[in-house]
N, CA, C and O atoms as CSV, one atom per row, in Angstrom:
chain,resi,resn,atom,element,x,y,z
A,1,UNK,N,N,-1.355,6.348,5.154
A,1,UNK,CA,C,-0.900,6.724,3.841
A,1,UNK,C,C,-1.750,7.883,3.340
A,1,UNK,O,O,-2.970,7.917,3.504
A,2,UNK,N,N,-0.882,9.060,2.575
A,2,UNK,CA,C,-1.823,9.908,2.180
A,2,UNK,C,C,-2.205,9.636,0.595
A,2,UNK,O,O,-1.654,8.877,-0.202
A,3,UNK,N,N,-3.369,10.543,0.404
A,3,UNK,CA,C,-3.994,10.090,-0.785
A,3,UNK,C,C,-3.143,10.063,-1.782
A,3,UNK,O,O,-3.114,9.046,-2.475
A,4,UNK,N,N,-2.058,11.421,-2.153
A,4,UNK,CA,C,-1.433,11.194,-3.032
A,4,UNK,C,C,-0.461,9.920,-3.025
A,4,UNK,O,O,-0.148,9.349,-4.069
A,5,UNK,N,N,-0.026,9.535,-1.802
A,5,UNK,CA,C,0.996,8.141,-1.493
A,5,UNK,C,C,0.318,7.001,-2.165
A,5,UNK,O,O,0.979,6.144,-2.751
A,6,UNK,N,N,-0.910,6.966,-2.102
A,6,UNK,CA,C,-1.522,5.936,-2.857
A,6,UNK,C,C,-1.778,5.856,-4.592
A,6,UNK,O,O,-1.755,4.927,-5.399
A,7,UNK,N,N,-2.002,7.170,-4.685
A,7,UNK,CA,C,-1.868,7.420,-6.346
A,7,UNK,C,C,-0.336,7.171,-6.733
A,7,UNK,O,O,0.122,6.818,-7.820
A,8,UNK,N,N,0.093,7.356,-5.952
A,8,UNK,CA,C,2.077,7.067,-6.290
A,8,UNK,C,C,1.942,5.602,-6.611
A,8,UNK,O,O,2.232,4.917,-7.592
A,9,UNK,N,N,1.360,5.348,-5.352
A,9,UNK,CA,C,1.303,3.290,-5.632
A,9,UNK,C,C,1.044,2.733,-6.497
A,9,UNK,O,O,1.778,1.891,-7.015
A,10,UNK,N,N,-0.446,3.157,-7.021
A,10,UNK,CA,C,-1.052,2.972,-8.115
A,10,UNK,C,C,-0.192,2.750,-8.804
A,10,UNK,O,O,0.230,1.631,-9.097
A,11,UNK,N,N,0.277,3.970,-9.239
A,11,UNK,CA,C,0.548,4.344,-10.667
A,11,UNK,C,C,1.472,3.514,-11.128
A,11,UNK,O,O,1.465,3.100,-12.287
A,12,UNK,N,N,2.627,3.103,-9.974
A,12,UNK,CA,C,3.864,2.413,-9.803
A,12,UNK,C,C,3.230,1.059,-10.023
A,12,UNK,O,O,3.774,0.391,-10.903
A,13,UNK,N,N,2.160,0.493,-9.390
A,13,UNK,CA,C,1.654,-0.918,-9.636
A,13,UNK,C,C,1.584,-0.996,-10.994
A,13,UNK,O,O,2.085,-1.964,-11.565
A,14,UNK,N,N,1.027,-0.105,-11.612
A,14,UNK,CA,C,0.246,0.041,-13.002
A,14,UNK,C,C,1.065,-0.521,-14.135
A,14,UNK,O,O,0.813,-1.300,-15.055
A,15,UNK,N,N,2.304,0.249,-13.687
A,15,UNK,CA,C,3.206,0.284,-14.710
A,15,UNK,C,C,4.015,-0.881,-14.727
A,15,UNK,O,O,4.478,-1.271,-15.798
A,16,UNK,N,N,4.348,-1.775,-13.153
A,16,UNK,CA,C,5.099,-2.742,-13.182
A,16,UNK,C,C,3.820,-3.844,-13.908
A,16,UNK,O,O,4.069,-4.865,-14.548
A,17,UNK,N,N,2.996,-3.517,-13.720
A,17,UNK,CA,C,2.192,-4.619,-14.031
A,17,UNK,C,C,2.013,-5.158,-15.579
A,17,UNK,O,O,1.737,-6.262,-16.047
A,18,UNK,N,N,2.286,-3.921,-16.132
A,18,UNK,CA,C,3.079,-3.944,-17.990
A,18,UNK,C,C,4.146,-5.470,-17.889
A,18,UNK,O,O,3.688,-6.476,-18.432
A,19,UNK,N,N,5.143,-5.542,-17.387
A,19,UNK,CA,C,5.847,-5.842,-16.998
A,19,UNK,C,C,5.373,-7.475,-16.162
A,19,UNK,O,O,6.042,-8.344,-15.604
A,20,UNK,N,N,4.572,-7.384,-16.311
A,20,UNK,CA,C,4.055,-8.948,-15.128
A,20,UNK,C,C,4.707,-8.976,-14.424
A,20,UNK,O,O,5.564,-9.848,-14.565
A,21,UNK,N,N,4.806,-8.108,-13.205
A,21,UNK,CA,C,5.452,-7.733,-12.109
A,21,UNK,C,C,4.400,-7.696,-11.247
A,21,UNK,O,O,3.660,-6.723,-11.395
A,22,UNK,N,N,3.990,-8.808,-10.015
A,22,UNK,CA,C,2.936,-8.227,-9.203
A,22,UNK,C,C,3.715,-7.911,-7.643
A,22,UNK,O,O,4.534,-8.351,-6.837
A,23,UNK,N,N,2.847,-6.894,-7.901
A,23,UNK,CA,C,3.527,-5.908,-5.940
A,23,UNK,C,C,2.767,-6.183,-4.899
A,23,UNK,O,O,1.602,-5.799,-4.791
A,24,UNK,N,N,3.335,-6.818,-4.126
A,24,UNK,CA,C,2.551,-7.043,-2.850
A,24,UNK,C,C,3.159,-5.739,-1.543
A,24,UNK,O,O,4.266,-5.457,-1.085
A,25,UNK,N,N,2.290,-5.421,-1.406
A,25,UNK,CA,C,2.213,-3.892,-0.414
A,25,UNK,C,C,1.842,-4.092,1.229
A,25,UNK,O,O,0.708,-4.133,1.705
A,26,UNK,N,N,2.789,-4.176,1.765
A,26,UNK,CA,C,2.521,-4.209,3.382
A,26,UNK,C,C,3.364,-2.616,4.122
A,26,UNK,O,O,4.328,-1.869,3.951
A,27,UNK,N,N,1.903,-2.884,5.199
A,27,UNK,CA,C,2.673,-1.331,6.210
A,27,UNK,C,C,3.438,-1.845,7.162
A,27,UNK,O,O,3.279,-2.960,7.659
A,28,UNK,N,N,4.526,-0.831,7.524
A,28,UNK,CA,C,5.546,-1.167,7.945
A,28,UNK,C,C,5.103,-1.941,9.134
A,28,UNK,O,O,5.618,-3.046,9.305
A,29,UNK,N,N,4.246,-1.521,9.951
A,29,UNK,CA,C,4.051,-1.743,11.080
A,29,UNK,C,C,3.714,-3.344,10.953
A,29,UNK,O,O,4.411,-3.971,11.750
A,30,UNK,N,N,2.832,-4.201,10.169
A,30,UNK,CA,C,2.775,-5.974,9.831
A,30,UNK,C,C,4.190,-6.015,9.495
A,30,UNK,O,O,4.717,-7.069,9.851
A,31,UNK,N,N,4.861,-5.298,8.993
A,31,UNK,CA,C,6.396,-6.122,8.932
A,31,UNK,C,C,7.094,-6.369,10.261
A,31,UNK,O,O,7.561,-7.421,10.696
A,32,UNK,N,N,7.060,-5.192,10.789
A,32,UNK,CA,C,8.189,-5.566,12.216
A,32,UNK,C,C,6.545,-6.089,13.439
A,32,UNK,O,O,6.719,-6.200,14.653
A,33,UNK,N,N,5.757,-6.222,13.075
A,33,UNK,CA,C,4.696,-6.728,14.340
A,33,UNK,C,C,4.239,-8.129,14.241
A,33,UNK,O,O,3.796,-8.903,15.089
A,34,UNK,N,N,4.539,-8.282,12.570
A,34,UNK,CA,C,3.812,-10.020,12.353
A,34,UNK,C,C,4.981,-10.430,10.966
A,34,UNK,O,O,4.557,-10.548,9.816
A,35,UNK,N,N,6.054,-10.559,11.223
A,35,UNK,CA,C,6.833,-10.555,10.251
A,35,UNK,C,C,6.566,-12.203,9.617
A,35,UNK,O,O,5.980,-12.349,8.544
A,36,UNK,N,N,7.001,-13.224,10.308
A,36,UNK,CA,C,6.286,-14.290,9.724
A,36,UNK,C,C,4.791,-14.627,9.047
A,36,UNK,O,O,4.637,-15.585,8.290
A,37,UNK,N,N,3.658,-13.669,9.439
A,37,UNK,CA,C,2.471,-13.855,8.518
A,37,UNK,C,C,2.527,-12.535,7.617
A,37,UNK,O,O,1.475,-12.140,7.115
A,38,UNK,N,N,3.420,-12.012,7.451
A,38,UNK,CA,C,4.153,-11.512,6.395
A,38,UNK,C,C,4.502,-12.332,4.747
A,38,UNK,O,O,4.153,-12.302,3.567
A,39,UNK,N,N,5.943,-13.411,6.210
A,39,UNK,CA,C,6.327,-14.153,4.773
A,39,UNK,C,C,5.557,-15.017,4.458
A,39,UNK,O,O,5.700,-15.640,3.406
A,40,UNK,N,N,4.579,-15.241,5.298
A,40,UNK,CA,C,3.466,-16.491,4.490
A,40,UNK,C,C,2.900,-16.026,3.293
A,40,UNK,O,O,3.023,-16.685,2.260
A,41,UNK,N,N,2.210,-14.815,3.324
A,41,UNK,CA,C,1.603,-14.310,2.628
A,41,UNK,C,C,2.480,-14.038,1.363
A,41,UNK,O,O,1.855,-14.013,0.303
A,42,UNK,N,N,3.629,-13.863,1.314
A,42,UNK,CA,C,4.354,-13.597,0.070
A,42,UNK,C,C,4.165,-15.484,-0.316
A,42,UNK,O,O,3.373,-16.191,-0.939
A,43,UNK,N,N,5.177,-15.630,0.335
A,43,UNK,CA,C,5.163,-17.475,0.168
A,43,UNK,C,C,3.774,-17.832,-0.499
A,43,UNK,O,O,3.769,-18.445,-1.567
A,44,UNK,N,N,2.387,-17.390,0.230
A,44,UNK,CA,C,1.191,-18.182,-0.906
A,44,UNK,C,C,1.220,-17.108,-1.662
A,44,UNK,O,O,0.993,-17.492,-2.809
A,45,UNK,N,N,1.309,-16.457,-1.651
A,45,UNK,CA,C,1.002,-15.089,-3.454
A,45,UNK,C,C,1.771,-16.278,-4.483
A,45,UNK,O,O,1.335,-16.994,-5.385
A,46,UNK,N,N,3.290,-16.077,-3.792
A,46,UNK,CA,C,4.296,-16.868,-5.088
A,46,UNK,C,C,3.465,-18.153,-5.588
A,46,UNK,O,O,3.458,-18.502,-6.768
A,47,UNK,N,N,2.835,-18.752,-4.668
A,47,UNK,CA,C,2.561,-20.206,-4.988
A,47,UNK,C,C,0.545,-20.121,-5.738
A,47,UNK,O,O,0.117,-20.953,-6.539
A,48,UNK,N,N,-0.135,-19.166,-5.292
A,48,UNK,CA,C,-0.940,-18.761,-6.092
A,48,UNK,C,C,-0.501,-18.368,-7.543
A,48,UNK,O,O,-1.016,-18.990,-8.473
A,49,UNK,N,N,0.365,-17.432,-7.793
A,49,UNK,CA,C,0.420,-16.654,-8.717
A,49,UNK,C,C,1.012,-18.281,-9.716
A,49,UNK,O,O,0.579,-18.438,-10.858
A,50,UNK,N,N,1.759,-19.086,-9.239
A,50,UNK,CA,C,2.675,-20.345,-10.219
A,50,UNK,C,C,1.052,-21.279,-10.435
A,50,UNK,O,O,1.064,-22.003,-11.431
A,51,UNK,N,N,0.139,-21.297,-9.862
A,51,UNK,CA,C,-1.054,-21.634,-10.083
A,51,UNK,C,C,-2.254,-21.305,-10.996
A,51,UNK,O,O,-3.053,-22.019,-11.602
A,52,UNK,N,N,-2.076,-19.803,-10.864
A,52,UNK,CA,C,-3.166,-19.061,-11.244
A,52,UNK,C,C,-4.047,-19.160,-10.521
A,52,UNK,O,O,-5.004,-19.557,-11.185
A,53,UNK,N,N,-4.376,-19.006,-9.298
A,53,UNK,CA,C,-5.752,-19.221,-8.346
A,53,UNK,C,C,-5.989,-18.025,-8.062
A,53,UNK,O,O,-5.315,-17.126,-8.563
A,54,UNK,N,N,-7.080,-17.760,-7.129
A,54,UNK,CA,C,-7.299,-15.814,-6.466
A,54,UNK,C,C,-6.987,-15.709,-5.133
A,54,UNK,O,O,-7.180,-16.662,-4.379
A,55,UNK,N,N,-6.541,-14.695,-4.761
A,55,UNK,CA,C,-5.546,-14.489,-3.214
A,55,UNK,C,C,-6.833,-15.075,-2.208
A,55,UNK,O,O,-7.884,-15.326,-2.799
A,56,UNK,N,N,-6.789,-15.300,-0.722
A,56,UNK,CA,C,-7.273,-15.897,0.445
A,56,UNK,C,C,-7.597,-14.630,0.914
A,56,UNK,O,O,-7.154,-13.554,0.513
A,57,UNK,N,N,-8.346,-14.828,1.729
A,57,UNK,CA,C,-8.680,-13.784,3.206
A,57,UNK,C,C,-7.353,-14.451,4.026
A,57,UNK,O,O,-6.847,-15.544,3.774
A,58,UNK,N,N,-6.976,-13.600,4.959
A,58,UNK,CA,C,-7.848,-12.179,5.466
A,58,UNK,C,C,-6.568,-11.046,4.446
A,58,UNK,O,O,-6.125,-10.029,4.979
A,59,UNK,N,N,-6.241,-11.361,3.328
A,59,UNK,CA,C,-5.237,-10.859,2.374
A,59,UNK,C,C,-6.168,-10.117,1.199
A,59,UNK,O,O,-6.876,-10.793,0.452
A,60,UNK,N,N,-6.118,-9.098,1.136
A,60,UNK,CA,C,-6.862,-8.396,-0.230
A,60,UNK,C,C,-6.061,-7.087,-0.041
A,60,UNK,O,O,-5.609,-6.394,0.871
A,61,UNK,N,N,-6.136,-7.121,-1.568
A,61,UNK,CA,C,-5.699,-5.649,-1.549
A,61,UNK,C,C,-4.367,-4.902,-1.353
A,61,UNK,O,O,-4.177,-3.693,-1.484
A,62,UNK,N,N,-3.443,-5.901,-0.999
A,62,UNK,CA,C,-1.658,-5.661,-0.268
A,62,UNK,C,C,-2.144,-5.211,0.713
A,62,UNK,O,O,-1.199,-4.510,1.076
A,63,UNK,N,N,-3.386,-4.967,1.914
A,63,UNK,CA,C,-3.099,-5.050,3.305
A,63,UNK,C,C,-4.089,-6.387,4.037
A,63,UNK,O,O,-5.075,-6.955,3.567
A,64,UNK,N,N,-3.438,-6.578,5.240
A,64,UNK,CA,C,-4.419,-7.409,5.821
A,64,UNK,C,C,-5.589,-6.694,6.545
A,64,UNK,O,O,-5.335,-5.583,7.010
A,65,UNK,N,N,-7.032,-7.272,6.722
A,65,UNK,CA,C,-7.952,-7.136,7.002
A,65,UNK,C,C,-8.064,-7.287,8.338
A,65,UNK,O,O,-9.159,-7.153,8.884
């Protein structure tokens, strides 16, 4: 991703986040290479976020570690 691609992100997070909209951000390549620890990771966000708890490793940040 280039730098400005990420200020795009930002900015776009920023604003949905007005909105209590949270964006979870994966590169294409974990979608078509690990598509099921993909949907896990959405699956616990949803079930964190209905909690209020703080995201897990190896998950920070919308990429994996």
């Amino acid at each position: 991703m280039t730098e400005i691609g990420a200020d795009l992100d930002t900015e776009r997070s920023e604003f949905l986040k007005r909105f209590n909209v949270t964006v979870i951000r994966f590169e294409n390549k974990w979608v078509f290479e690990n598509l099921e620890a993909v949907l896990e990771e959405i699956r616990s966000t949803i079930l964190r976020l209905s909690k209020g708890t703080t995201p897990s490793a190896p998950f920070r940040n919308g990429t994996f570690s």
